[in-house]
mmCIF file of the protein (N, C-alpha, C, O) and its ligand, coordinates in Angstrom:
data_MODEL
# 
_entry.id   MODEL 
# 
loop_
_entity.id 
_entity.type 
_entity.pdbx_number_of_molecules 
1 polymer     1 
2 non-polymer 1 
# 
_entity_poly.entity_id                      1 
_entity_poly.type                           'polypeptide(L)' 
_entity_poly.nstd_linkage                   no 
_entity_poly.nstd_monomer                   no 
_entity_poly.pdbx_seq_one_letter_code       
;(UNK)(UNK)(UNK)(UNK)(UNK)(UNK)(UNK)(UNK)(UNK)(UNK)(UNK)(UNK)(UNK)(UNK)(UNK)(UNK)
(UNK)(UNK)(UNK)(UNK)(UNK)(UNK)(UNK)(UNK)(UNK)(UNK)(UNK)(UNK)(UNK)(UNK)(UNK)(UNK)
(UNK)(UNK)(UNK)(UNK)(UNK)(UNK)(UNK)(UNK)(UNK)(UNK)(UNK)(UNK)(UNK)(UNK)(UNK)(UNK)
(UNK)(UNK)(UNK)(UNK)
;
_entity_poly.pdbx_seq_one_letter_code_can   XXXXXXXXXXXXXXXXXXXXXXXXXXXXXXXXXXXXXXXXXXXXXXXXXXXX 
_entity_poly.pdbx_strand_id                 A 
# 
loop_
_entity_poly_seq.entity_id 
_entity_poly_seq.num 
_entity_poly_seq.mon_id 
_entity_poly_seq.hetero 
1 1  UNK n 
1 2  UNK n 
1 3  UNK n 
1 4  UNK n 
1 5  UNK n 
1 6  UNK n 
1 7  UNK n 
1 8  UNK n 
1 9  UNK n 
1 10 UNK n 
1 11 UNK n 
1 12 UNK n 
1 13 UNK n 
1 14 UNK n 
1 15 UNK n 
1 16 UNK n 
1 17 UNK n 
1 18 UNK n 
1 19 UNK n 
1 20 UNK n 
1 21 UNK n 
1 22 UNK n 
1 23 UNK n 
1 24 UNK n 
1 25 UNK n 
1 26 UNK n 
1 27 UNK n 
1 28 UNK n 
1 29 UNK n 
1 30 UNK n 
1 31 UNK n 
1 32 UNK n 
1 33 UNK n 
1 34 UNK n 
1 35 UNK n 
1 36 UNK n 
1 37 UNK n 
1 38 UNK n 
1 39 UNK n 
1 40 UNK n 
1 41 UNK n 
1 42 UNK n 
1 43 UNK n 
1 44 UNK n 
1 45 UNK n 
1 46 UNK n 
1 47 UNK n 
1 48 UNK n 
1 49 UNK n 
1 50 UNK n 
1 51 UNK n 
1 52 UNK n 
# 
loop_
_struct_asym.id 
_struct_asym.entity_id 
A 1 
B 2 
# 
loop_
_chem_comp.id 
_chem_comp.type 
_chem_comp.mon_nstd_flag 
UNK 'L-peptide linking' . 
ZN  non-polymer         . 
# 
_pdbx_entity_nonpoly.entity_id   2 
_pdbx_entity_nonpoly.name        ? 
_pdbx_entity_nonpoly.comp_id     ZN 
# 
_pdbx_nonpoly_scheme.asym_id         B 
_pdbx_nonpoly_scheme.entity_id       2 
_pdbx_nonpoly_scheme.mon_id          ZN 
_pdbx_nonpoly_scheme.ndb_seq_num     1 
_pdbx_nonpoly_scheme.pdb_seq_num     101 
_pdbx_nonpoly_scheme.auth_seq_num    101 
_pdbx_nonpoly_scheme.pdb_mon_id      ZN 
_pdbx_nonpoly_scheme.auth_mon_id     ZN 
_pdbx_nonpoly_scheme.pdb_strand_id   A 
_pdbx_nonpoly_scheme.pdb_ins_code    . 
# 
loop_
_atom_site.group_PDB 
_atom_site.id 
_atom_site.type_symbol 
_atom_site.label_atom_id 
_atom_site.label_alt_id 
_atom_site.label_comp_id 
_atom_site.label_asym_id 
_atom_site.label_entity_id 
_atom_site.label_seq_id 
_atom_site.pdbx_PDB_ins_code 
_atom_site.Cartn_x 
_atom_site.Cartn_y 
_atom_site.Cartn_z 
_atom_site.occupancy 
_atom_site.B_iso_or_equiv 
_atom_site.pdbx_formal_charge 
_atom_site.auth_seq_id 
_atom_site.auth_comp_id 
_atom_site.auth_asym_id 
_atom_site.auth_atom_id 
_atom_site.pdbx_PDB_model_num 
ATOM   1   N  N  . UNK A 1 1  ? 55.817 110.142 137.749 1.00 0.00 ? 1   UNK A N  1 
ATOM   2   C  CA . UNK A 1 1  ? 56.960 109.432 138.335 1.00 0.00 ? 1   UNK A CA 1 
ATOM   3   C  C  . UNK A 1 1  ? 58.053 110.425 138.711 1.00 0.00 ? 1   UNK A C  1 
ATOM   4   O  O  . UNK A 1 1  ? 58.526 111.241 137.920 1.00 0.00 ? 1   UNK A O  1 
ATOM   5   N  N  . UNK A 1 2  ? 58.467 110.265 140.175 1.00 0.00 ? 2   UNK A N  1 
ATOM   6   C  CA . UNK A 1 2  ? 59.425 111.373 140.560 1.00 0.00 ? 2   UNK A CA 1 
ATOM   7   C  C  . UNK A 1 2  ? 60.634 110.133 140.599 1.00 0.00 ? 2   UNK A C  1 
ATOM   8   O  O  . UNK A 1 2  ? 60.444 108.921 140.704 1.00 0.00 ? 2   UNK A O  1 
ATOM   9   N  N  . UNK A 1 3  ? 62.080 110.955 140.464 1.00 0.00 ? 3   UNK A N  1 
ATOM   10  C  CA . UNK A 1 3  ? 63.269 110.895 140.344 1.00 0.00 ? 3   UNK A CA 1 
ATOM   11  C  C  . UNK A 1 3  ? 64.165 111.546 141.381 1.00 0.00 ? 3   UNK A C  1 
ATOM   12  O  O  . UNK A 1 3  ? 64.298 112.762 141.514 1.00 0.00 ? 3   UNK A O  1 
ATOM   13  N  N  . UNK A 1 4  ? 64.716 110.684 142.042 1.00 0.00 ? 4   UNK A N  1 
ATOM   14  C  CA . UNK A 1 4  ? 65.247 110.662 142.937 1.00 0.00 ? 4   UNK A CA 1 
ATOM   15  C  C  . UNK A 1 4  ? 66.837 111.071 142.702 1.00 0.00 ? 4   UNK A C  1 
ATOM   16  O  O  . UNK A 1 4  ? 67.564 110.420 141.951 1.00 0.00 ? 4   UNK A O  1 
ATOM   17  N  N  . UNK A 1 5  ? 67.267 112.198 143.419 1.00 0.00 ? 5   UNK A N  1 
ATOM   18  C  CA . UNK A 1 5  ? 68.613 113.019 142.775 1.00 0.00 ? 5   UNK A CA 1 
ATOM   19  C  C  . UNK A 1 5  ? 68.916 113.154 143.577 1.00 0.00 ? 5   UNK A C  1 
ATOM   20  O  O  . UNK A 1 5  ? 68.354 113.082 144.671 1.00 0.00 ? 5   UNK A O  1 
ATOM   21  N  N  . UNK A 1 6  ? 70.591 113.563 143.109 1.00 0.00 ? 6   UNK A N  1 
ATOM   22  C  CA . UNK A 1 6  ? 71.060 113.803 144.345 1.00 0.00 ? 6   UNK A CA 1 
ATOM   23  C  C  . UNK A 1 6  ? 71.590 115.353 143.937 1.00 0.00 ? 6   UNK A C  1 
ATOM   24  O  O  . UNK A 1 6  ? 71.710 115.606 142.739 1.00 0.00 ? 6   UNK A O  1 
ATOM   25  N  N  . UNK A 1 7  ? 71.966 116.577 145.122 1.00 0.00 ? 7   UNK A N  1 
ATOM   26  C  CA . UNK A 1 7  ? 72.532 117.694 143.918 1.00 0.00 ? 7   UNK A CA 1 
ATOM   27  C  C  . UNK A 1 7  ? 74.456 117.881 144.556 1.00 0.00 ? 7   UNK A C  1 
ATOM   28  O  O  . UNK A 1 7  ? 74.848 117.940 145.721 1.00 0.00 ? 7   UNK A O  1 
ATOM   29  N  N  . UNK A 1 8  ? 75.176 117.923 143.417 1.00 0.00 ? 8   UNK A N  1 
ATOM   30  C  CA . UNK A 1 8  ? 76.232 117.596 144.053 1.00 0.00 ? 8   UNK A CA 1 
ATOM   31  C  C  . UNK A 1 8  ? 77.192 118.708 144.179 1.00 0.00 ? 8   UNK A C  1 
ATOM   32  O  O  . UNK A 1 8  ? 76.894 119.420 143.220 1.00 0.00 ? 8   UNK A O  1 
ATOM   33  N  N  . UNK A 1 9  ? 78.048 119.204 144.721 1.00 0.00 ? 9   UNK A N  1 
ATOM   34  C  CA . UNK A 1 9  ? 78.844 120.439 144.838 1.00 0.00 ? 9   UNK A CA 1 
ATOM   35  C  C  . UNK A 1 9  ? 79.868 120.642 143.524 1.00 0.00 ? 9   UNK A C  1 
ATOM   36  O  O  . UNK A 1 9  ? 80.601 119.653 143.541 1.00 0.00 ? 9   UNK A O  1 
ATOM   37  N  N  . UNK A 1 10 ? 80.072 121.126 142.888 1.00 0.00 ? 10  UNK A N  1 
ATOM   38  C  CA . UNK A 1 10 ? 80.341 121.123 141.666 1.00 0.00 ? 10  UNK A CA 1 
ATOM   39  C  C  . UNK A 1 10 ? 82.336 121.151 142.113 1.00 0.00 ? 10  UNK A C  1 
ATOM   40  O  O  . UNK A 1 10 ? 83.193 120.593 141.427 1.00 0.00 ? 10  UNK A O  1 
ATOM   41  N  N  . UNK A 1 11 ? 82.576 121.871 143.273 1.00 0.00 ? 11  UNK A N  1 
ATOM   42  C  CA . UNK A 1 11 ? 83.992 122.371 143.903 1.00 0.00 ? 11  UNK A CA 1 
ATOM   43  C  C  . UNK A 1 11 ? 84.584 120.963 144.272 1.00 0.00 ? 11  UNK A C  1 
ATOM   44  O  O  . UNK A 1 11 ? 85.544 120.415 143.730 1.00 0.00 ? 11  UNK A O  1 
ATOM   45  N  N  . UNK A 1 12 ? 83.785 120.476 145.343 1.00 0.00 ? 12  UNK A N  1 
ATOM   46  C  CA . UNK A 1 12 ? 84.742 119.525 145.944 1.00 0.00 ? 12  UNK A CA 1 
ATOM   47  C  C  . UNK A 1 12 ? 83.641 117.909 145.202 1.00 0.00 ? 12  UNK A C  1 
ATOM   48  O  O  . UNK A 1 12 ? 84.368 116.980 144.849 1.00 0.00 ? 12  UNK A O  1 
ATOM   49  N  N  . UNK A 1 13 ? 82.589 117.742 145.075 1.00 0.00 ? 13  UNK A N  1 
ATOM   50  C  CA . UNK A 1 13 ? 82.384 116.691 144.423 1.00 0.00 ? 13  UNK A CA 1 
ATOM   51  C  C  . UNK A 1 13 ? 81.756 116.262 145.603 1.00 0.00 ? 13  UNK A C  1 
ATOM   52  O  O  . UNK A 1 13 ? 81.944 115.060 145.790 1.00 0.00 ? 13  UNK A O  1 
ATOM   53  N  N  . UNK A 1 14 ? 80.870 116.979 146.733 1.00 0.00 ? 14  UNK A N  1 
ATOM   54  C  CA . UNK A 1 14 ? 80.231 115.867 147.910 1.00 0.00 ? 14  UNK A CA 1 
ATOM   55  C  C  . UNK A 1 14 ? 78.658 115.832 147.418 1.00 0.00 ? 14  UNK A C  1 
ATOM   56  O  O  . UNK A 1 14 ? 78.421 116.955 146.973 1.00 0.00 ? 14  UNK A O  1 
ATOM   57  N  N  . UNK A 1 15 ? 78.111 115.442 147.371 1.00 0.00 ? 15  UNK A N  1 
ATOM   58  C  CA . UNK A 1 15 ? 76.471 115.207 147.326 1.00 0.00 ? 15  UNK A CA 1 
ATOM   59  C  C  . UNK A 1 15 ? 76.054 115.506 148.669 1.00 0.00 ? 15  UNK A C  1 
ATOM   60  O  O  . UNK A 1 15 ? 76.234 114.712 149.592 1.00 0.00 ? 15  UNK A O  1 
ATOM   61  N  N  . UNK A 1 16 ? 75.528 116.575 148.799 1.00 0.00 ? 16  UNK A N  1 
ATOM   62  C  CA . UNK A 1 16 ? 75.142 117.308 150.256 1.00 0.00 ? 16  UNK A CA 1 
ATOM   63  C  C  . UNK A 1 16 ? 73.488 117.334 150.092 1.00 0.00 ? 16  UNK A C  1 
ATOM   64  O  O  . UNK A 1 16 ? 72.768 117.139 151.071 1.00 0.00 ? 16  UNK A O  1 
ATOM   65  N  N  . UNK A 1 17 ? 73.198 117.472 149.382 1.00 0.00 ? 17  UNK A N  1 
ATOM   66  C  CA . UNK A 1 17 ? 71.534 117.008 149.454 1.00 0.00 ? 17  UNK A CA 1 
ATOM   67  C  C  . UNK A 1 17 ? 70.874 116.053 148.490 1.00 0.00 ? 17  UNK A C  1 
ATOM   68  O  O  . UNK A 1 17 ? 71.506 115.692 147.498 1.00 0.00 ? 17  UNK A O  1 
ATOM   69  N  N  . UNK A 1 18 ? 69.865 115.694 148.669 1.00 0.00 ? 18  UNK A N  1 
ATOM   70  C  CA . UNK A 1 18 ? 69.048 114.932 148.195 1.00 0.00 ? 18  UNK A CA 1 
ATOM   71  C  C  . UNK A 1 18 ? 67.983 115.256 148.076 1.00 0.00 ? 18  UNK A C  1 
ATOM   72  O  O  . UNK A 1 18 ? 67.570 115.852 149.072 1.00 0.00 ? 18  UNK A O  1 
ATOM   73  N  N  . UNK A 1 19 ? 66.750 115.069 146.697 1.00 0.00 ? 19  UNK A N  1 
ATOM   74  C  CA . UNK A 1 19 ? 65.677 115.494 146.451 1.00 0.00 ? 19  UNK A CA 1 
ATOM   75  C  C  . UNK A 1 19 ? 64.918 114.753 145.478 1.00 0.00 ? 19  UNK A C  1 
ATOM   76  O  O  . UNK A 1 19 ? 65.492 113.765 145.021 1.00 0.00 ? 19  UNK A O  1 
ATOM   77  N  N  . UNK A 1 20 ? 63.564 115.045 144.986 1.00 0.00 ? 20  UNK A N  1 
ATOM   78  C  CA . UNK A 1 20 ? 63.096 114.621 143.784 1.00 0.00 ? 20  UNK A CA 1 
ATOM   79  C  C  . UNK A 1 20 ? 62.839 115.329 142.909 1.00 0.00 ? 20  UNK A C  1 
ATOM   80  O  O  . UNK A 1 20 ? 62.810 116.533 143.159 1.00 0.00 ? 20  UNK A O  1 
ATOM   81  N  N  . UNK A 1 21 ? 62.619 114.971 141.856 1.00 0.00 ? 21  UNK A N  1 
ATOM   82  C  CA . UNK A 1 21 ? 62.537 115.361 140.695 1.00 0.00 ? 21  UNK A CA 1 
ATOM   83  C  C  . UNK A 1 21 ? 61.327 114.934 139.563 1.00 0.00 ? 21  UNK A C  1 
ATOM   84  O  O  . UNK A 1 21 ? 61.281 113.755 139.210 1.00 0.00 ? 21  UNK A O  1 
ATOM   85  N  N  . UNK A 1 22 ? 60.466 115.798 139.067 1.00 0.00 ? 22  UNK A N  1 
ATOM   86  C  CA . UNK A 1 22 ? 59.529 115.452 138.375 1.00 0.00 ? 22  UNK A CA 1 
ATOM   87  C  C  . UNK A 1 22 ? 59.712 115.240 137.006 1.00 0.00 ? 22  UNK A C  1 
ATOM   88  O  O  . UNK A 1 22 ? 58.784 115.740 136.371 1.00 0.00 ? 22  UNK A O  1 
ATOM   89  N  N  . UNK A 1 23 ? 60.532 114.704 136.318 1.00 0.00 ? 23  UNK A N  1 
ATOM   90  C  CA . UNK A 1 23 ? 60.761 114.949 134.898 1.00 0.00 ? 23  UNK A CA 1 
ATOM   91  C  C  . UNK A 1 23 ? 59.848 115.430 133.791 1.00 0.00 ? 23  UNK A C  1 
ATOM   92  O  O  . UNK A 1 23 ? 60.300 116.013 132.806 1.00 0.00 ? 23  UNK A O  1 
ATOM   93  N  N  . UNK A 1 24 ? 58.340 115.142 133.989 1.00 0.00 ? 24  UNK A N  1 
ATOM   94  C  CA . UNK A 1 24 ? 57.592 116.061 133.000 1.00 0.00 ? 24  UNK A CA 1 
ATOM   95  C  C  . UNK A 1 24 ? 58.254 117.886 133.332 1.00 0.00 ? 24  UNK A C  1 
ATOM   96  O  O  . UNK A 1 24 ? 58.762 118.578 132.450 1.00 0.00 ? 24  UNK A O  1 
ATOM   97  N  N  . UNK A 1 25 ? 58.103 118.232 134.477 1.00 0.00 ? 25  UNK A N  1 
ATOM   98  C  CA . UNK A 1 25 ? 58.361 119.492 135.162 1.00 0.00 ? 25  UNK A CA 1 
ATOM   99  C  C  . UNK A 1 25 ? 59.755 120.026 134.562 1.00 0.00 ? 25  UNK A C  1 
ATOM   100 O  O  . UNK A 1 25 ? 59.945 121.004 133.839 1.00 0.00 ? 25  UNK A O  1 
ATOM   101 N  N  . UNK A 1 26 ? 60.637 119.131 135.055 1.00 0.00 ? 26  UNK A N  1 
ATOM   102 C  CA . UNK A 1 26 ? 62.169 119.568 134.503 1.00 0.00 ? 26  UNK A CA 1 
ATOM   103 C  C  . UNK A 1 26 ? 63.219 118.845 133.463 1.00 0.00 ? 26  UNK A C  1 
ATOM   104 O  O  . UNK A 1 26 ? 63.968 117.929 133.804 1.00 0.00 ? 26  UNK A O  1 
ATOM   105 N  N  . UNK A 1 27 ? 63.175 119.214 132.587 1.00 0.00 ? 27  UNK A N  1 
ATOM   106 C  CA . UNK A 1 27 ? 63.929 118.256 131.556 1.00 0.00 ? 27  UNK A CA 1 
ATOM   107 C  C  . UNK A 1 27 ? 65.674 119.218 131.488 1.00 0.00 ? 27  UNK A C  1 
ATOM   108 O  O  . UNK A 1 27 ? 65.880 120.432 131.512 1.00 0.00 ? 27  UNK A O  1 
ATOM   109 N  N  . UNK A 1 28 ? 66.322 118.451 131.429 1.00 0.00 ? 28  UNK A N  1 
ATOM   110 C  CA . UNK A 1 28 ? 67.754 118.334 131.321 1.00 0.00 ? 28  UNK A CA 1 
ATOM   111 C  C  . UNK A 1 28 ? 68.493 118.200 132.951 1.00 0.00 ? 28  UNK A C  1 
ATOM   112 O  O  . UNK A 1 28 ? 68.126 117.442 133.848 1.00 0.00 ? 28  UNK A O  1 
ATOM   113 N  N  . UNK A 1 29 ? 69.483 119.060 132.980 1.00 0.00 ? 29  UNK A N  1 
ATOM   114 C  CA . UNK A 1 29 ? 70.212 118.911 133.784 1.00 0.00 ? 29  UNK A CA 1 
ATOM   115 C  C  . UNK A 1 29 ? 69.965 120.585 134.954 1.00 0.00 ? 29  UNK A C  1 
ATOM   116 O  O  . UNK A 1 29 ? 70.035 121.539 134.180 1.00 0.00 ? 29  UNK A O  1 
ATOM   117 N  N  . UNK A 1 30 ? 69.772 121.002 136.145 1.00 0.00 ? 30  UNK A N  1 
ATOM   118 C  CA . UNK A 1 30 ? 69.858 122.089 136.583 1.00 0.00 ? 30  UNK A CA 1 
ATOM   119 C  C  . UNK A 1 30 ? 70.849 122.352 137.532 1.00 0.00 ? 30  UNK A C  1 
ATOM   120 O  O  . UNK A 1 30 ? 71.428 121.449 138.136 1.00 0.00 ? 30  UNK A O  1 
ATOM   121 N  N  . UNK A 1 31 ? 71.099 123.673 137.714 1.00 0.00 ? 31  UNK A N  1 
ATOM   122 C  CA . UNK A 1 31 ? 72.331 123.997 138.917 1.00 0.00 ? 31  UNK A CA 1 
ATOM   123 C  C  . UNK A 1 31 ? 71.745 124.915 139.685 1.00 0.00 ? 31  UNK A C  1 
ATOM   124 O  O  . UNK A 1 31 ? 71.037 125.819 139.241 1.00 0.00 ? 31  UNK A O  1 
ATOM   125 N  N  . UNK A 1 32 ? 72.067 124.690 141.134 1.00 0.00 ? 32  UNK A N  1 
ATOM   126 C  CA . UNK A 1 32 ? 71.404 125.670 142.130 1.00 0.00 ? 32  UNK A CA 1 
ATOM   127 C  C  . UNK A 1 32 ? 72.745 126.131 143.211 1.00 0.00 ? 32  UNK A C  1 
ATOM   128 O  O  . UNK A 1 32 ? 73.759 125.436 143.267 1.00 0.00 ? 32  UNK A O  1 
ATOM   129 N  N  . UNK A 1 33 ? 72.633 126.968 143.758 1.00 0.00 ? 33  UNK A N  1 
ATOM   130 C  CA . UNK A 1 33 ? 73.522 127.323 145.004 1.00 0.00 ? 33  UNK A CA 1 
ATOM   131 C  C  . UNK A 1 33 ? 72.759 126.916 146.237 1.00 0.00 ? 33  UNK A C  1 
ATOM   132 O  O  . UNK A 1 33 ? 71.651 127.289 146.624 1.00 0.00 ? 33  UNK A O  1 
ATOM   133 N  N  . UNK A 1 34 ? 73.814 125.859 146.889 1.00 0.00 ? 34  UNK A N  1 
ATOM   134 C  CA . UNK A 1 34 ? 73.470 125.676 147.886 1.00 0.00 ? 34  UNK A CA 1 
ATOM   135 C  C  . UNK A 1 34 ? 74.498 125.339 148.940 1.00 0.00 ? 34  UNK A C  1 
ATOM   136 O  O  . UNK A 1 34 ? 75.579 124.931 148.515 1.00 0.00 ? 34  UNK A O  1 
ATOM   137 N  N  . UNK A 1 35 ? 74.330 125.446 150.301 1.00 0.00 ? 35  UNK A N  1 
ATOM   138 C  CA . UNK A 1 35 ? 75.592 125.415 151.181 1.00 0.00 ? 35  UNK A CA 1 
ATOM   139 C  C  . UNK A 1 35 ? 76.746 124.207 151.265 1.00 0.00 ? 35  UNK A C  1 
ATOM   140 O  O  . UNK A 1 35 ? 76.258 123.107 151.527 1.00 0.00 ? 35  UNK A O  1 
ATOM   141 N  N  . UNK A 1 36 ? 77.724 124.223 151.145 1.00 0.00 ? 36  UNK A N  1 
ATOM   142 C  CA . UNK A 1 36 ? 78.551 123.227 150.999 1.00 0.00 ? 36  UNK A CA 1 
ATOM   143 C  C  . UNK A 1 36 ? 78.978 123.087 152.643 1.00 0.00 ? 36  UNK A C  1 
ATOM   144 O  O  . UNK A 1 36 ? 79.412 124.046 153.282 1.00 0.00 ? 36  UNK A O  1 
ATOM   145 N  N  . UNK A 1 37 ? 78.822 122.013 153.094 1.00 0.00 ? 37  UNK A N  1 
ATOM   146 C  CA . UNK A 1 37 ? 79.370 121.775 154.670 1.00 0.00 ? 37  UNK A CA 1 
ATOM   147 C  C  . UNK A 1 37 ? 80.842 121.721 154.912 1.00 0.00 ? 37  UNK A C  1 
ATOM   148 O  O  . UNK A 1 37 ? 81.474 122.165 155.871 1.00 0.00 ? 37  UNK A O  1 
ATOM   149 N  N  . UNK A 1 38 ? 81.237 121.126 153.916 1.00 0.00 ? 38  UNK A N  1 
ATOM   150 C  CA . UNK A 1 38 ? 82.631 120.905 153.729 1.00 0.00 ? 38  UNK A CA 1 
ATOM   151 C  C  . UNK A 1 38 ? 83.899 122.265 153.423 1.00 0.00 ? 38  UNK A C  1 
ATOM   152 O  O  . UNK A 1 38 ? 85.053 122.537 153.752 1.00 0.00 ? 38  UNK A O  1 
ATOM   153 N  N  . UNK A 1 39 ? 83.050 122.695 152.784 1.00 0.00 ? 39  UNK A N  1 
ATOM   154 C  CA . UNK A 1 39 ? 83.855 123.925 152.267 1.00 0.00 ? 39  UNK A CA 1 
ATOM   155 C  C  . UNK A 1 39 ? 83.194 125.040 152.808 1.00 0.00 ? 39  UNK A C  1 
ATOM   156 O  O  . UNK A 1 39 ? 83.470 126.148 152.347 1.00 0.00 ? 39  UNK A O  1 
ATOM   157 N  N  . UNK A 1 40 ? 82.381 124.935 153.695 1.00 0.00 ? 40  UNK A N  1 
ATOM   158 C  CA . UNK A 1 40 ? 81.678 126.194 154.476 1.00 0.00 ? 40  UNK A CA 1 
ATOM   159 C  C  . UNK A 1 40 ? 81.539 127.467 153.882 1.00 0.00 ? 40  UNK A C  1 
ATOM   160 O  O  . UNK A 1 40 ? 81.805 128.529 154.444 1.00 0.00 ? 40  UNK A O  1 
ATOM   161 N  N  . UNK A 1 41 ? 80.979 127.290 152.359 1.00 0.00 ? 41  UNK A N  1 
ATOM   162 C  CA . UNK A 1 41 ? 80.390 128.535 151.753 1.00 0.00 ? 41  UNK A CA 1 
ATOM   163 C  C  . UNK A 1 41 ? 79.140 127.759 150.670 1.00 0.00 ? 41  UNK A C  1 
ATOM   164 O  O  . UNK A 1 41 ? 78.944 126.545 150.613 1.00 0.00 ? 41  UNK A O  1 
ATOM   165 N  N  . UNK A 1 42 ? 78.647 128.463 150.140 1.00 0.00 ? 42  UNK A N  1 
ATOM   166 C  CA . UNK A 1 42 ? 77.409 128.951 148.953 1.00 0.00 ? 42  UNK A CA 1 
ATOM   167 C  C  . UNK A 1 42 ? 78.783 127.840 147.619 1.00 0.00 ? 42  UNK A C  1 
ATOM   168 O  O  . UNK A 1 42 ? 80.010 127.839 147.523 1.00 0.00 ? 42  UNK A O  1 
ATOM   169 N  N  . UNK A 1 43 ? 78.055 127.351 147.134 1.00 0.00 ? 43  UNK A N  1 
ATOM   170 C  CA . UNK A 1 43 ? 78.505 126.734 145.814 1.00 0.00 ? 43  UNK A CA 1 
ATOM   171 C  C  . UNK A 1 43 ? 77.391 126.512 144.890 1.00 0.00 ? 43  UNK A C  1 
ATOM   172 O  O  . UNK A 1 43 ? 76.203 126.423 145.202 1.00 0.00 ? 43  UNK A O  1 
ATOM   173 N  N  . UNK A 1 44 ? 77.861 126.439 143.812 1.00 0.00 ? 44  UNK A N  1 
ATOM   174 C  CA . UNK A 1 44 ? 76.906 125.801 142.488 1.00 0.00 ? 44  UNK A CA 1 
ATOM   175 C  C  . UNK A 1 44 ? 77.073 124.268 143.004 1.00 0.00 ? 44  UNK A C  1 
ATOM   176 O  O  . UNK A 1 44 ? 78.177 123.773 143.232 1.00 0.00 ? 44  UNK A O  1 
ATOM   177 N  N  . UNK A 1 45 ? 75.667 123.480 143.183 1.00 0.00 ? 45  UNK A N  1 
ATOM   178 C  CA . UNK A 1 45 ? 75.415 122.300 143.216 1.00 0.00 ? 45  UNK A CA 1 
ATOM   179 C  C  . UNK A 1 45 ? 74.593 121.699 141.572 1.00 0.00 ? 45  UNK A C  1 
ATOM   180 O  O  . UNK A 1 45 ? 73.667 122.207 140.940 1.00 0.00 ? 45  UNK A O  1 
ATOM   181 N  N  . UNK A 1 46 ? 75.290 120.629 141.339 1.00 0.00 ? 46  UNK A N  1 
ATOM   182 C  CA . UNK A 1 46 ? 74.519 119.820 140.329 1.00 0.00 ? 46  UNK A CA 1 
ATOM   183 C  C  . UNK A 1 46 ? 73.870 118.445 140.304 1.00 0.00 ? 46  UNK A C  1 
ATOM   184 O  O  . UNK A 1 46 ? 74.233 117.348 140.729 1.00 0.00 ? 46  UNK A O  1 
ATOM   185 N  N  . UNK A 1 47 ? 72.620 118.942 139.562 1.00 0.00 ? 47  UNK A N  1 
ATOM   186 C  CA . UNK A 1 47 ? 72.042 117.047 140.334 1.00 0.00 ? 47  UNK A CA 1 
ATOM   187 C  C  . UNK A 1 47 ? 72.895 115.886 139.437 1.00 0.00 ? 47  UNK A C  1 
ATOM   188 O  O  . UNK A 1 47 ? 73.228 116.076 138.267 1.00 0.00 ? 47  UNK A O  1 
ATOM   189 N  N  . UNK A 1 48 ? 73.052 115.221 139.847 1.00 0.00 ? 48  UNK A N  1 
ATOM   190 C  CA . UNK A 1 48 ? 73.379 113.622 139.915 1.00 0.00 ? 48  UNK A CA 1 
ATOM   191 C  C  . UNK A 1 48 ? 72.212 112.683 140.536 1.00 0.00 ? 48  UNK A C  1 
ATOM   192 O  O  . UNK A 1 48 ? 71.375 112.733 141.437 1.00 0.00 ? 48  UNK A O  1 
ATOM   193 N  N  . UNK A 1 49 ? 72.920 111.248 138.897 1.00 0.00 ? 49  UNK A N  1 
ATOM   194 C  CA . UNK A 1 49 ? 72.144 110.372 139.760 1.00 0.00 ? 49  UNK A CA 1 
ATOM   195 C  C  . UNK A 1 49 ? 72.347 109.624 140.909 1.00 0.00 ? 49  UNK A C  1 
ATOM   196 O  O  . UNK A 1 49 ? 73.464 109.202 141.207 1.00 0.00 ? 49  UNK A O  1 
ATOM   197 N  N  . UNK A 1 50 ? 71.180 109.391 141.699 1.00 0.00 ? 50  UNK A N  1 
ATOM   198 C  CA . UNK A 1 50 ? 71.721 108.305 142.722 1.00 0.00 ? 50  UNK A CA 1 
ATOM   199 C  C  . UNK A 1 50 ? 71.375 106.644 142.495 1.00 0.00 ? 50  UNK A C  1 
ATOM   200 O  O  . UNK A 1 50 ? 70.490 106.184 141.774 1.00 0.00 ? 50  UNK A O  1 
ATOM   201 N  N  . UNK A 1 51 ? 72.304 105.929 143.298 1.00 0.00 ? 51  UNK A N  1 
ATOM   202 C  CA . UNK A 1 51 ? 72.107 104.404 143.301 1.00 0.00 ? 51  UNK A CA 1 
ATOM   203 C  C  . UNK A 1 51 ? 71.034 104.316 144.438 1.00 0.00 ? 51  UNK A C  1 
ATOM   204 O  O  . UNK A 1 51 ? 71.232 104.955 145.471 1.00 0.00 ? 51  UNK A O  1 
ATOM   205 N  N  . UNK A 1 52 ? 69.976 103.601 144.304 1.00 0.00 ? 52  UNK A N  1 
ATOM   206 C  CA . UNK A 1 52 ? 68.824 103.441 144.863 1.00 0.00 ? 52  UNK A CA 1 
ATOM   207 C  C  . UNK A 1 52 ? 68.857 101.872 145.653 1.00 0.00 ? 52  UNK A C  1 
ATOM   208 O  O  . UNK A 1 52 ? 67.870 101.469 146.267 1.00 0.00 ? 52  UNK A O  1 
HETATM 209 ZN ZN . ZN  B 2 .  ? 81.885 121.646 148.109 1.00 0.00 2 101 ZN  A ZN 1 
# 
């Protein structure tokens, strides 16, 4: 069962992407850098859940 996330910009708080998630695969919480549109640089993104 995959899990549907969202990963969110940790700076300004936008949810700029969306992905899944395998929970056997990844357990807890992860942070990645990824481009913020808003703030037009590289940020730490964190997943969040989404409303489905
Ligand atoms: Zn941002």
């Amino acid at each position: 069962m995959r899990d549907k996330i969202g990963l969110k910009c940790v700076d300004c708080g936008d949810i700029n992407y969306t992905t899944t998630k395998n929970k056997k695969l990844h357990t807890g919480k992860f942070e990645v850098k990824k481009y913020c549109k808003r703030e037009r640089k590289h940020t730490s993104h964190k997943e969040t859940k989404l409303k489905s």
